[in-house]
N, C-alpha and C positions, 0 to 999 in steps of 0.2 A: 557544592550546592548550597543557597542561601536559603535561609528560614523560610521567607518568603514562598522559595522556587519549593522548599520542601511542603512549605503549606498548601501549595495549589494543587501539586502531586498526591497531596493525598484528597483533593479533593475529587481528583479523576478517577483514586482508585475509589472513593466511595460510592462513584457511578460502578465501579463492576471491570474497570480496566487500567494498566498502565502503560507505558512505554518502554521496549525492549532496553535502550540506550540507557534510562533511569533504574529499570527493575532492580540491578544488581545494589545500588548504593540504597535504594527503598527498601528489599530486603535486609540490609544491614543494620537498618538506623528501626524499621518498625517490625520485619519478623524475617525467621528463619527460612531456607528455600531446601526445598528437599533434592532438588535437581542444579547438582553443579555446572553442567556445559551449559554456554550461554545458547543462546533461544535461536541464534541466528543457525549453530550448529545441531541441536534438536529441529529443526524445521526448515531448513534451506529453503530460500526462496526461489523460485523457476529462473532467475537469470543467474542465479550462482551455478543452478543444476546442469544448467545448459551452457555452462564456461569447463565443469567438472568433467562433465561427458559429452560431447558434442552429437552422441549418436541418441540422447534420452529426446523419447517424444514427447513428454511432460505436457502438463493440462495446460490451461486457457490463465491469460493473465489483464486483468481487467484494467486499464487506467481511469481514473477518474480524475476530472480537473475541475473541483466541488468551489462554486459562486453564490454569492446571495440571491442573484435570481435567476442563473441559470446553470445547469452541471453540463460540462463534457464528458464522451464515454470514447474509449477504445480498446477493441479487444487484439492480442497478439493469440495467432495459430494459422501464421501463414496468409493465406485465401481461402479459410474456411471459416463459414459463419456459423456458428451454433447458438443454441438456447442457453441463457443466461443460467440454468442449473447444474450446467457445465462447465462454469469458472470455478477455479480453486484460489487463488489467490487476486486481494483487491490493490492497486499501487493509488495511491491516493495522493494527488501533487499538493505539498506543504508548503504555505506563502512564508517566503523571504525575503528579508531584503538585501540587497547588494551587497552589501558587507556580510553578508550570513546569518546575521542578527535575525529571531523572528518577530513576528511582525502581532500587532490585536487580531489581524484576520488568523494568524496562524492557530489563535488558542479558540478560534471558532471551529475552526476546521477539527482538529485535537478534539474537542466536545463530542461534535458530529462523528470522528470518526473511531471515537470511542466506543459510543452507542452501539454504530451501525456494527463491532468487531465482537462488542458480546452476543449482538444475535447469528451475525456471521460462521462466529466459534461452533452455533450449534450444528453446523452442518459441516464442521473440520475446514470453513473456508477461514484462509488468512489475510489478515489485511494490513498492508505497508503504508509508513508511510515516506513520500518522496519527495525532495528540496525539487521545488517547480520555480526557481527563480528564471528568469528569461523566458518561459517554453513559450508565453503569447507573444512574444516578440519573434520568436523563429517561427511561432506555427504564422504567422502572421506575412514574414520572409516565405515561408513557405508556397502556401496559397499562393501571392501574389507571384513567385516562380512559377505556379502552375496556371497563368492566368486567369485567377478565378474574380469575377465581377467584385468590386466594390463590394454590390450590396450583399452576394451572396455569402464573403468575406465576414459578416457581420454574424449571420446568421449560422456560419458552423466555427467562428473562431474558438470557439471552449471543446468542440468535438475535437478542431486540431490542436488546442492545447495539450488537450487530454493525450492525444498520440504524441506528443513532443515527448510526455512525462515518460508516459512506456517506454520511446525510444529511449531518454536517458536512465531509465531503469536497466534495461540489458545491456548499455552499452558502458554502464559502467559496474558490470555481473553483479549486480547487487549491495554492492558499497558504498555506507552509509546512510540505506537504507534504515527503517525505524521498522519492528513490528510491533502492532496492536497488543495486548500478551491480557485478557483478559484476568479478574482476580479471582475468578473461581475455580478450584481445583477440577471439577470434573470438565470444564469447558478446555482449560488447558490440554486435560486428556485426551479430547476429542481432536485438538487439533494436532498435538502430535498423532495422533491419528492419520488425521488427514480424510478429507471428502472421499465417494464412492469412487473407483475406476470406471475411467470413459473406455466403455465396450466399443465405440467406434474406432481406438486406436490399441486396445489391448483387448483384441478378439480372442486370443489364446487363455483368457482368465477369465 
């Protein structure tokens, strides 16, 4: 990591958050971690859980495909629609470009989805984030498979974005994946925690 890249890292954790993929070499170089297993194995995220065990009914996984003036949203749990208090974890699509390299858009998104993960934390919810290179090109392929108008094409491309990102969030169980990992020790706590049980699918608890 370059001076540079270390100076901007810390300028995310002085907003209150870092990134799972940097934590371990920030904790080295600026403080001690009390918690050795890496974060992805403290808190698995729903498509690793559901590669693990095929039979977990695990909570609600939210995609988001975050734009300067518009966001796309999609939620995985089947054909069931529920209230957004009932997502546990957020997959947020991270702009790349072609070569993998990221992009200025990417360290906007990074900002925003820094924020949005410390107040996230307080409610054990988690937030990913996910390389969305291609997904408006497929969700885009997509639609127009499902003949959907021109115009109307226009006006839900970021909601199928968003669903491209989920799908290549499970369909690659979770790899390389980023999560949000906030710097404050009690919000960390909260998230190995983890949000309340949805009594709709664990009526036995």
């Amino acid at each position: 990591m370059s001076e540079l890249e270390l100076e901007e890292l810390k300028g995310f954790m002085d907003l209150g958050f870092v990134f799972s993929d940097h934590e371990e070499e920030m904790d080295s170089r600026l403080a001690s971690s009390s918690v050795s297993a890496p974060w992805k194995e403290q808190i698995p995220p729903n498509a690793l859980r559901r590669k693990r065990d095929s039979s977990w009914r695990g909570g609600f996984s939210l995609g988001v495909d975050l734009g300067l003036s518009r966001t796309g949203l999609a939620l995985s749990k089947g054909f069931s629609i529920r209230p957004l208090t009932e997502v546990d974890e957020f997959i947020i699509g991270l702009p790349k470009s072609s070569d993998g390299n990221e992009t200025e858009q990417s360290n906007k998104v990074r900002s925003v989805a820094g924020r949005f993960a410390v107040r996230a934390a307080e409610r054990g919810w988690r937030v990913y984030l996910q390389d969305e290179y291609g997904t408006s090109a497929e969700a885009l392929d997509h639609m127009i498979a499902k003949g959907i108008s021109k115009s109307a094409r226009h006006e839900r491309i970021d909601a199928y974005a968003a669903m491209k990102v989920l799908e290549r969030y499970f369909s690659y169980s979770g790899k390389g994946i980023e999560l949000v990992v906030p710097k404050q020790v009690e919000l960390r706590n909260k998230l190995r925690k983890g949000p309340p049980k949805d009594v709709d699918f664990f009526p036995e608890e």
